[in-house]
N, C-alpha and C positions, 0 to 999 in steps of 0.2 A: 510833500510832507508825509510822513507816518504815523503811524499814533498802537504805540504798544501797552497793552493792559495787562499787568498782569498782579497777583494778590503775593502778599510775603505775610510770611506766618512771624510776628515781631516777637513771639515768643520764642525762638528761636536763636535770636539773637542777643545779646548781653550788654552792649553798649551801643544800641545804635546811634550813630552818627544823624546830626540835626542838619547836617546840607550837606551832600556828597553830587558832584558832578562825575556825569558819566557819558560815554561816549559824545558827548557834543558839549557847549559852555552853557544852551539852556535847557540841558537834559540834567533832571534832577530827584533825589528820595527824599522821600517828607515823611516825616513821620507820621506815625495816626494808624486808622485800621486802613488800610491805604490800599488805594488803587491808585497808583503812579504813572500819569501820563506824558510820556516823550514827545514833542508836538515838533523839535526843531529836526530837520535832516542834518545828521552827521556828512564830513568832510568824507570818511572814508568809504561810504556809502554814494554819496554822488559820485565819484571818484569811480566806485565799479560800475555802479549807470553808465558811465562817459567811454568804458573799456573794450576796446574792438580789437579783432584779432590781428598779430601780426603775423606778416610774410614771414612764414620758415621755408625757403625752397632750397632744394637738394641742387646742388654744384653739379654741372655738368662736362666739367674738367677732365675728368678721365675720361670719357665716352669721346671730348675732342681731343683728347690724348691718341687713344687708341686706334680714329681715323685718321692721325694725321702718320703713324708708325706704319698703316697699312694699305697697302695697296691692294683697293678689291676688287672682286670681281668671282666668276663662278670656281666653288673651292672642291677640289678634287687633287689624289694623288697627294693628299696632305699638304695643297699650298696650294695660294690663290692662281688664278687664272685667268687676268680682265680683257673683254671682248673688245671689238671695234666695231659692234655695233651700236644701235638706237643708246641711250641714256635712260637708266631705271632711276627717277629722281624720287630719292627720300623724301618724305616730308613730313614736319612736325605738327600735326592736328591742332594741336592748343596753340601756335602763334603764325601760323602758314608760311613761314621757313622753311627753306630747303636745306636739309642736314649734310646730304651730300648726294651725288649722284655716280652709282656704277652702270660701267659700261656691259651690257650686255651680249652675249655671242650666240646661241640657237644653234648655231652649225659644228659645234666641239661636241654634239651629244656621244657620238660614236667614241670621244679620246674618255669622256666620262664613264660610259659602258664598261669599255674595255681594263680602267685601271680597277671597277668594279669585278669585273670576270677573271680578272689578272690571276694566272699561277700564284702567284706574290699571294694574293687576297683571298686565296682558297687557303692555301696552309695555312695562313696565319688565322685566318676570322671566319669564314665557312665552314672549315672541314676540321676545327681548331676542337680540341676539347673545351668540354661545359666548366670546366674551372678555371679555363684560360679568359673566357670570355667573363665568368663572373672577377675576375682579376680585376679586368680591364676596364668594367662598369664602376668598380669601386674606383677604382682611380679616376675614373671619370668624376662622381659622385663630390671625391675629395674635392678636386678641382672647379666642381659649379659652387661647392660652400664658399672656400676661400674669393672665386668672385663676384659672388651674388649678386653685392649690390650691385656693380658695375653692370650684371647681365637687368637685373632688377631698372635699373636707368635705362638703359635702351631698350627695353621692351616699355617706357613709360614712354618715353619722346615721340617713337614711332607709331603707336597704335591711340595716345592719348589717355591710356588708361591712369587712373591713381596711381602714385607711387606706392601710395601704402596697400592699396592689392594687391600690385606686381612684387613686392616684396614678404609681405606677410601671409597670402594666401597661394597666388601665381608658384613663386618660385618655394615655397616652403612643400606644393604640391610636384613639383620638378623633382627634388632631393628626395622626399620620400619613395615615389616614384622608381627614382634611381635606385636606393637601396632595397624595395624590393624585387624589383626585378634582377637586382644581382643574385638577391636569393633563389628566384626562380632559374636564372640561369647557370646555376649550380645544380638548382636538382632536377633538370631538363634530360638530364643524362638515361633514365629511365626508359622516356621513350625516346631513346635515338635508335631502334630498330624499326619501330611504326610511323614516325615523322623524319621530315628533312625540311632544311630550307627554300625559301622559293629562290634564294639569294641574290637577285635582284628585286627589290621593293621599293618601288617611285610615293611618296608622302609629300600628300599634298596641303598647303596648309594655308587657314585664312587669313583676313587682316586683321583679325582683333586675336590677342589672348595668343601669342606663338609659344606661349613657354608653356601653357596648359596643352598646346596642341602636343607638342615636342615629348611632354612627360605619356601623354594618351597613345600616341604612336607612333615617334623615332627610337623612343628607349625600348619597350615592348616588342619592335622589329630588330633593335642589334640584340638584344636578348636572346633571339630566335637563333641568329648565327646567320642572317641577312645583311649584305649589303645594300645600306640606305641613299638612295637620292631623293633629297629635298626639294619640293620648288614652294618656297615660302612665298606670301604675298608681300609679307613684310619681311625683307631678306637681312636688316642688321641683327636682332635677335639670333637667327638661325646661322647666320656669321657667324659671329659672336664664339655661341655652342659649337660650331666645327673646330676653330681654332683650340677651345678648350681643351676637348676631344683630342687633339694634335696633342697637345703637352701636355696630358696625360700620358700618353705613347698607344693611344689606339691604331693598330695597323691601316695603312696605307690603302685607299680604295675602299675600307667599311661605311666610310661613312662621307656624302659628297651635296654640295649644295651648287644650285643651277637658280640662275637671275633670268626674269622674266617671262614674259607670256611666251614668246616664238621657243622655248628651250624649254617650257613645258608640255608645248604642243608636239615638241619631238618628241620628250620624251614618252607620252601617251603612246607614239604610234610605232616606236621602236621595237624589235620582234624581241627583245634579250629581254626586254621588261620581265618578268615573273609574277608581279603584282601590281594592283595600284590601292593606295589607300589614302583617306584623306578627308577632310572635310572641308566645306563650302558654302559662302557666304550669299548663294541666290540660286534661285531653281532651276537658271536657263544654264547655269555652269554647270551642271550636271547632264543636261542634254546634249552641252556642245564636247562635254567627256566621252561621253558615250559614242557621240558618232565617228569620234578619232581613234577608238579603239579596233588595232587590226588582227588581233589574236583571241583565242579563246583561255583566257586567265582572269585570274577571282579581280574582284573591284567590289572594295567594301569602303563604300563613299555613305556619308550622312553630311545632311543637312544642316548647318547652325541654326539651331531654335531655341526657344526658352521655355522656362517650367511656367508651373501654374500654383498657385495656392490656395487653400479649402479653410474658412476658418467657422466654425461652431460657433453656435449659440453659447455652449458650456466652457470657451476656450478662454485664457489668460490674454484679452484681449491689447493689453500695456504690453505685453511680450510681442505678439503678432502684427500689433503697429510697429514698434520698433525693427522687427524684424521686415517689414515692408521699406522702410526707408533704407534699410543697409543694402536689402538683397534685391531689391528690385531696381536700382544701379548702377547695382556692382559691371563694373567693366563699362560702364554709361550703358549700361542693357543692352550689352553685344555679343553675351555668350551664352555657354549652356545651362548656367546657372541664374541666369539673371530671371527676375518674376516677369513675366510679361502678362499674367492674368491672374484676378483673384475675387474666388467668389465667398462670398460673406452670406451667412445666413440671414434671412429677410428681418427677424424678430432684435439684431443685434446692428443691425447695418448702420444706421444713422449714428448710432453710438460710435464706432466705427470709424467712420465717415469723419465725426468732429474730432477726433484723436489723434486722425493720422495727419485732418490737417493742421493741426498744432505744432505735429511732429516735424511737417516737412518745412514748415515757415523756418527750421532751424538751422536747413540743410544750406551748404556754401558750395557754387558749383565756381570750378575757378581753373588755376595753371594744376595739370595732374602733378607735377613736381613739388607743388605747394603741402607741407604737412597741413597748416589750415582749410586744405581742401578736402568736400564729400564725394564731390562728382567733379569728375575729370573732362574732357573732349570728347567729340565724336570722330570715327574715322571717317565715315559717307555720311552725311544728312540728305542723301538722293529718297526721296520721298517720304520724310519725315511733316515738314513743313505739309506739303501737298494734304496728309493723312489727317492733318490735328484740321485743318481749314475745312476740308469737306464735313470734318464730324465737331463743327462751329456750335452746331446748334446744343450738344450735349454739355451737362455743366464738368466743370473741371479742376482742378487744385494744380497748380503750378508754382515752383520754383522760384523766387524771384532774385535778381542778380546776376541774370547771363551774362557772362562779357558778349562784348559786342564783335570784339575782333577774335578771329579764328574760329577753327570750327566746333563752333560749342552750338547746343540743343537746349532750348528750356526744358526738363526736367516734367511731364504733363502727367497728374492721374486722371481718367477720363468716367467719369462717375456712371452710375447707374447703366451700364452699356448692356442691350440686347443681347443674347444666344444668335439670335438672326441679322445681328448687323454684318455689315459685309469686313469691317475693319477686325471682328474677330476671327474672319476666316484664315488670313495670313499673319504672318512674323513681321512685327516690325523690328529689325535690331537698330535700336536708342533708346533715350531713356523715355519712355511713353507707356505707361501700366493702363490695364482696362479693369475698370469695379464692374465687379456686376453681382447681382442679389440670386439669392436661389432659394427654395423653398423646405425642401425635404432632402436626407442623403445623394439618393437615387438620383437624385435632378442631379445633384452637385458633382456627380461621379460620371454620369454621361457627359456631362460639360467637359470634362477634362478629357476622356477618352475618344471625344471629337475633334480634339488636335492632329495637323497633320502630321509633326511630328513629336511621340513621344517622345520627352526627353525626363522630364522629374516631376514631382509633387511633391508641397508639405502641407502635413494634416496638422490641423492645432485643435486639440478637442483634451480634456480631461477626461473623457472616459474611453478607458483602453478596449473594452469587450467593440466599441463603435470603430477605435481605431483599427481594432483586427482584423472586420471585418469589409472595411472602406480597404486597408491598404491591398489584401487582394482579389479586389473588382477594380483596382485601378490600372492599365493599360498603359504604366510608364516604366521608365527606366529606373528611376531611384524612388521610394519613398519617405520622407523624410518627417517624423514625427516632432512635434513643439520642435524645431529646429529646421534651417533652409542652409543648404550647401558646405555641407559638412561633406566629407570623402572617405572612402575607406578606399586605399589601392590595391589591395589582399582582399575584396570583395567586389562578386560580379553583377556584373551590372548589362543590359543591352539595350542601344536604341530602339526606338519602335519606329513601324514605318519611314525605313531608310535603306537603301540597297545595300544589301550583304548583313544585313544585322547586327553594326558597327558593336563590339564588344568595347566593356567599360573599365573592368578591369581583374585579377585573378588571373587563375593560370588557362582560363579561356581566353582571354585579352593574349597571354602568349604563344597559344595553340592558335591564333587565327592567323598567325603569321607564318604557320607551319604548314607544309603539305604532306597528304598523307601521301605513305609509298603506295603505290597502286606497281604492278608487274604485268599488266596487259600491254598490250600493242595497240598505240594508237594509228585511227583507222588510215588518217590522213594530217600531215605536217602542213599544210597548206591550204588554204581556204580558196575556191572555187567562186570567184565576183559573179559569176553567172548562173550558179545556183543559188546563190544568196539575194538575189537580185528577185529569183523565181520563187523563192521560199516562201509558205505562205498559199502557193497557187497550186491548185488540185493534179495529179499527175495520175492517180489511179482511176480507171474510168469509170463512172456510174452507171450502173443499168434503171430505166425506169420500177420493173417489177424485180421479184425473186425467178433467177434461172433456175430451173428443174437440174439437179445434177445430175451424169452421166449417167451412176446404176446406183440408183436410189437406196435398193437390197443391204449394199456393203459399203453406203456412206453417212456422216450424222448429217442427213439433211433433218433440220427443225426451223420451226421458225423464231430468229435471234431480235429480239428487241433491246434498246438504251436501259439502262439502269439510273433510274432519275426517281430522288425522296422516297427510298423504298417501294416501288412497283416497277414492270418494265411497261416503257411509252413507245410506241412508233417515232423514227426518224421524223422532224420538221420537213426535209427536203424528198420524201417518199421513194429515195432511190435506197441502193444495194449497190455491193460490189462483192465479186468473184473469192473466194477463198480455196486457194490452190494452196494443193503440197509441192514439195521440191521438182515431183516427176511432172508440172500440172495437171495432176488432175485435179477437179474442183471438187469442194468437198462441201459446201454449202454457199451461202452470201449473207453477209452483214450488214445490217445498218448503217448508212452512211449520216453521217451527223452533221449536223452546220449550225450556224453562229446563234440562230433562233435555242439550238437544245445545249450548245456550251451556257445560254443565259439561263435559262432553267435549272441549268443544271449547278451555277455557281448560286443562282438564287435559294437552291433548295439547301444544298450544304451551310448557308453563310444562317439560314433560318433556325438545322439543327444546331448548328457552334455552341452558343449557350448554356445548352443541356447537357448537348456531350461535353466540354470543359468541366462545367460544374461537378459532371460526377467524380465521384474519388476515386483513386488512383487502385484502391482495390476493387470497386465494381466493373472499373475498365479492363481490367488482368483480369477479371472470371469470365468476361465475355470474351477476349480474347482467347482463354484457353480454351473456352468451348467451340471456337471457331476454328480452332487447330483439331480439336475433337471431329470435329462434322468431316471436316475436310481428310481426315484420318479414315473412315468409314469410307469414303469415295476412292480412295489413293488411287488404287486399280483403276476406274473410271478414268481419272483423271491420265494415271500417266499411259493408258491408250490413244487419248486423246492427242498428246504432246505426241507421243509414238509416231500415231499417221499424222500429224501436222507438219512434225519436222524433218520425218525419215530418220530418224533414230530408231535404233534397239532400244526395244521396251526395258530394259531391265536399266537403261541410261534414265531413260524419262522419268521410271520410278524413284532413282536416285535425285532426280531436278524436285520430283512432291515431295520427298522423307525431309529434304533439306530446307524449303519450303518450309513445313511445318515444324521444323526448327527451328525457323527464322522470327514465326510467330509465335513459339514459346517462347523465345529470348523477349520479345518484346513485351508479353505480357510478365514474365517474371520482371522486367525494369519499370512496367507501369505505377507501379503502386511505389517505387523509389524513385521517382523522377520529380516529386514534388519540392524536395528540400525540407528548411524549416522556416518558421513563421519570419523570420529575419534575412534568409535567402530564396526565393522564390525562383520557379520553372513554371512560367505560361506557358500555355499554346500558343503556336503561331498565328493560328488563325484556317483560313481555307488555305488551300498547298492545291496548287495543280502538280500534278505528276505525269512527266510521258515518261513511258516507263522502256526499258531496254528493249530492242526487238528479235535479240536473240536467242532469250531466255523467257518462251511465255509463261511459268509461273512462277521462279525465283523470283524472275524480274520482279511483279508486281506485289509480292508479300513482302520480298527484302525491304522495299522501300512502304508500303502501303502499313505494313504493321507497327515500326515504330510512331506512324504519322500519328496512327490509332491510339497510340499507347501514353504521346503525352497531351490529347487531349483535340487534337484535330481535325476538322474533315478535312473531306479528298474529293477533287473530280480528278478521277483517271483514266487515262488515256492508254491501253494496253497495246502490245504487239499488232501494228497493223497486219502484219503478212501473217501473225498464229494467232487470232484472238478468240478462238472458240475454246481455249482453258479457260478465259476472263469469263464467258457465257456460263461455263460449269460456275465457275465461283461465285455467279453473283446471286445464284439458287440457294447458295451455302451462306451465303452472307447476310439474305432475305429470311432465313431460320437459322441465324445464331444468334439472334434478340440486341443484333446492333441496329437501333434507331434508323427512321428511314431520314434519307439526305446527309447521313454520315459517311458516308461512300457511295459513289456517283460515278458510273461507268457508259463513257461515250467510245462508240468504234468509228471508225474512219480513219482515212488517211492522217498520220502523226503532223505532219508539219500546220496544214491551216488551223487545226483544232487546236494545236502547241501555242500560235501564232496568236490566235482568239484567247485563250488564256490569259497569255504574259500580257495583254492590253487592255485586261480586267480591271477595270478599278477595284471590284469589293474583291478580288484574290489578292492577298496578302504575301504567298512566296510561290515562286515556280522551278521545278523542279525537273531538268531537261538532260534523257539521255539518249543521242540520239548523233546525228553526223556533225562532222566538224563544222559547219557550216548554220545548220541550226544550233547549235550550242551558241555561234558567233550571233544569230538574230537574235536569240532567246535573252542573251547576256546584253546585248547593247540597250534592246526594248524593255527588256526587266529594269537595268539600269535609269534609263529617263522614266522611267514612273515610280521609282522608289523602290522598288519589290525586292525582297529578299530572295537571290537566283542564284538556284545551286546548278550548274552545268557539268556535264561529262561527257567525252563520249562514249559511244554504247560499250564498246571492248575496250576501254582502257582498266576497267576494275573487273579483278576476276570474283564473280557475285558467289559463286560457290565456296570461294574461298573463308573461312570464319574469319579470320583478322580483318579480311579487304568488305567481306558481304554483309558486317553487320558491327556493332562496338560504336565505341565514341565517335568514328569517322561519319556513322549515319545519323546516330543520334543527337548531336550537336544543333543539326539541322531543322531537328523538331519542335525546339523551346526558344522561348524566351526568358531570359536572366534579370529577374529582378532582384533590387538587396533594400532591403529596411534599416534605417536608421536612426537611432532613439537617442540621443544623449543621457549620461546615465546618472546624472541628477548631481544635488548637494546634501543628499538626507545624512549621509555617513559622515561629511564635511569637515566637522568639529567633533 
């Protein structure tokens, strides 16, 4: 029953009627000064009580259309390819059907290579002009619109995801995608004298979300003018897209897709490879990447993780519920945008709390094909179950209506969760959100930058001055204001904590695919199993005390201490070693350092970070110029030093300092322009190990040491082992040019185990290695399994003297991190 009240003004009316029936037969007006009570339930009203939703699901017709036309299998050469090996069985997450299964091969890697390397594949896509290639994207482009939905359905069947994601968000973010990067690969032309492709790029891709991976880093690598090989986890999607690609008329060999595990593991350990890039769905897949790698080539791998969200006391809290329900699902929270954590201000929380579970009692989790579906399948429920059961005890709001069959997840938000629980340590990818309360900004903003991997944040707060200042202290990749997973693909973005410092998107996203020309000669083509095996292990000898040099008269004997938090310390391990010139004579002994002063010495840098970030970009440039200053006063010092270090003419050496302090006026003139603006942001990386070239004792460590300085970074570095007595001079100069102490941190000693102690740092955040082919190989594989952002070279392949190769975007890329802000830009203008 109902009962509506409400008053009529009878003056109003001219002839009111003395018995009018309305919506029901004993709903009635009565005259009088009246308040008119309806007391019976109307027919059309029970009628929508009784109203439940129907099945709308998407036909699957064409998608068994299209398997039964084709014969699959690994596609290359523009036409499938099916193995005769093992059986790769599709399967459909939401009814545990198998879709289909192809057969896989592992052992065709070489016929895959080759149609990639092909003469055919240079002219036409490699070596092809920038116009030809944005051609060919747009044709492409045409071709994903015209079949969208068909690609939209089988990226729903295979991963579980919604249709209505995979269609409205997924692939609306594919097509954009595609058309900007046509644009980019029209105006790539520019630098085609400082870049080239790596043209071979292995892309590796998870099982959820392939069309977001496809548009993140298949399109962005043929853009470059790379030939792409795929190893998808979920291979009908990425099918799908080659064929398109096909008729389009994309050249033969651009673009190739490879079925299964065994045919990914080749192609990791393949020498033609050029690159590898990719993301992945667990942490041990990253380790077992890294130990198959047998070359020294870039690997920009990130982790699948999820964002986090911040909501205010002051925030439109009806907005930020609903926005929890849409976007903390999204993909059944299996990608990078899905919420997997959100912290709510203490004073607002319970409010909160009753909101969203109101909201979620509304949510349908069902078949992803279903339009009347919210939440779709899961693709792995491997330790979903396990994670809600141990954290039994916590209260929860859940989902109701799981089906029972296939692989579906209840939907859990897991309330009031600790900062110190162990279930917020990791990622769970499903749908499983953790609340937790916070108190003050501050709290709210370490919470978030205690993730392992940055991926996003959205702020919901009404007052913009809190917003400015929260978006950058936050240590993620996007931030996203009153709004959650919104894109810009013409705006850059970087993962945090992820090997290679996966770019998001802009014309960095298509510079990562790009190598710079470097014209040195590399040292060695082949990697040495028997020094890399040794790497790591001390080869230069330690003396207990300092040896007395030869003729003391006509050498710099001094006594050389570490450079740790602004002072010099005595070596941990109380030894020395010899420091000979070319003819050996000895010319002093240095510090030999060990794993006790690499800790010290990353403790002391990771202590300054803070301060030195915080400053701005103009106070970092006057301290930098004045450090070119100091070091300008000394030149002569200096380049005698280098003189009898290296056996060069002096008048060569002085030309290594002039250029030197070049390298750090270039940086501090970029300092104070490296920050961007309030809607593109450039972090620091953080702490940066650097082994620095051993060729070159002071280029080397300015070229590289100055930009680090300049956007905002400290350094432990690691100088020239065989010349490190210019490092000694410098670090006099560096101690009076009013750079902070533990901003730069100078350890001697043999390069490889200090290198080695570095990249296994947990608090270093990137390592920076140039040094033999062999260590570049350790440096990359170990930087790799621990996430680090590792830049490798080796020592002579870039000529450091050179200005194009010794300084510019090629170094400075290395330095930042790429944030973008995103603001929606309201309805005030609307009307």
């Amino acid at each position: 029953r109902i009962q509506i009240l409400f008053e009529m003004d009878m003056s109003e009316i001219v002839e009111p009627p003395s018995k009018k029936h309305c919506l029901g037969d004993d709903k009635e007006f009565t005259n009088g000064s009246t308040q008119v009570e309806l007391t019976a339930e109307s027919k059309e009203l029970a009628a929508f009580k009784k109203m439940e939703y129907s099945t709308a699901k998407e036909a699957t017709t064409s998608v068994e259309k299209w398997l039964e036309n084709n014969v699959l299998g690994d596609f290359y050469g523009n036409d499938m390819h099916p193995g005769e090996g093992k059986l790769h069985d599709v399967i459909n997450p939401a009814t545990g059907e198998m879709i289909t299964s192809i057969p896989t091969n592992g052992q065709n890697i070489d016929d895959v290579i080759a149609h990639a390397k092909s003469k055919e594949t240079k002219e036409n896509w490699i070596n092809s002009q920038s116009h030809i290639r944005a051609r060919h994207l747009y044709s492409i482009t045409r071709e994903v619109q015209k079949h969208g939905k068909l690609l939209a359905v089988m990226e729903s069947i295979c991963t579980g995801v919604s249709l209505r994601e995979c269609k409205e968000v997924m692939l609306d973010e594919l097509v954009k995608t595609l058309y900007s990067f046509t644009g980019w690969a029209e105006l790539s032309f520019s630098d085609s004298k400082q870049y080239k492709p790596y043209e071979v790029v292995v892309v590796i891709l998870p099982e959820v979300a392939t069309l977001t991976q496809i548009a993140q880093q298949v399109v962005p690598a043929l853009a470059a003018g790379n030939a792409v090989i795929i190893s998808p986890a979920s291979p009908l999607p990425a099918l799908f897209f080659a064929s398109l690609c096909k008729s389009s008329g994309l050249p033969s060999g651009a673009l190739s897709v490879v079925v299964g595990r065994p045919a990914r593991q080749a192609l990791i350990r393949n020498r033609a490879v050029g690159m590898i890039s990719g993301a992945l769905m667990r942490e041990e897949e990253t380790s077992d990447i890294a130990s198959k790698i047998s070359r020294n080539i870039p690997v920009v791998l990130s982790q699948v993780g999820k964002s986090a969200m911040i909501v205010m006391d002051n925030a439109d809290l009806d907005s930020a519920v609903s926005c929890v329900a849409d976007k903390a699902f999204y993909a059944t929270g299996q990608t990078y945008e899905s919420i997997s954590r959100v912290y709510v201000q203490t004073s607002c929380y319970e409010k909160f709390c009753s909101r969203l579970r109101h909201k979620l009692s509304k949510l349908r989790v069902g078949d992803p094909l279903d339009a009347s579906s919210d939440i779709g399948a899961v693709y792995r429920t491997t330790g979903l179950s396990e994670a809600v059961q141990q954290h039994s005890y916590l209260d929860s709001i859940e989902v109701s209506g799981t089906p029972t069959s296939g692989s579906y997840f209840t939907p859990t938000v897991m309330l009031d969760v600790m900062p110190s629980n162990d279930i917020m340590k990791n990622e769970l990818l499903g749908p499983i959100v953790l609340l937790a309360q916070f108190r003050t900004i501050k709290e709210a903003v370490q919470l978030v930058n205690h993730s392992k991997v940055g991926v996003g944040c959205s702020i919901w707060s009404e007052k913009n001055s809190l917003i400015t200042q929260v978006t950058s202290q936050l240590n993620v990749s996007t931030v996203w204001v009153n709004c959650h997973g919104v894109g810009d693909v013409n705006r850059p973005g970087q993962y945090r904590s992820c090997t290679g410092g996966s770019q998001r998107g802009g014309e960095d996203l298509l510079k990562q695919y790009l190598s710079t020309v470097l014209t040195g000669t590399s040292a060695s083509n082949d990697i040495d199993d028997e020094l890399v095996k040794n790497f790591g292990e001390a080869q230069i000898t330690a003396i207990p005390t300092e040896d007395v040099v030869d003729e003391p008269d006509e050498s710099i004997n001094k006594t050389i201490k570490l450079y740790i938090g602004g002072g010099l310390k005595r070596a941990s391990t109380a030894s020395y070693y010899n420091i000979k010139n070319p003819s050996g004579k000895v010319l002093g002994a240095a510090p030999y350092a060990g794993k006790k002063d690499v800790r010290d010495a990353v403790e002391a840098a990771k202590k300054a970070l803070p301060g030195w970030a915080n400053k701005t970009g103009f106070n970092r440039s006057q301290i930098l110029y004045f450090l070119a200053e100091n070091i300008c006063k000394k030149k002569e010092n200096f380049a005698e030093i280098i003189a009898m270090s290296t056996g060069r003419h002096f008048d060569d050496a002085l030309l290594e300092v002039d250029t030197s302090i070049q390298r750090i006026f270039m940086a501090a003139a970029w300092a104070d322009k490296v920050g961007g603006s309030p809607w593109e942001q450039r972090d620091p990386v953080g702490v940066i190990g650097i082994t620095a070239p051993v060729q070159w004792p002071m280029l080397g460590m300015c070229a590289l040491l100055a930009p680090a300085l300049a956007a905002g970074n400290t350094v432990v570095l690691l100088p020239s082992d065989r010349f490190p007595l210019a490092a000694v001079d410098l670090c006099q100069v560096i101690a009076t040019s009013d750079i902070p102490g533990g901003v730069v941190n100078v350890l001697y000693g043999e390069q490889s185990p200090l290198s080695l102690n570095l990249v296994t740092h947990n608090v270093v955040n990137a390592a920076w290695y140039f040094g033999f082919s062999e260590g570049c190989y350790v440096v990359l594989r170990e930087g790799t399994k621990s996430r680090k952002q590792v830049w490798v070279e080796e020592y002579d392949l870039r000529k450091w003297n050179s200005m194009v190769q010794g300084s510019g975007y090629s170094i400075f890329r290395h330095c930042y991190n790429s944030k973008v802000v995103i603001m929606p830009p309201g309805s005030t203008f609307a009307n």
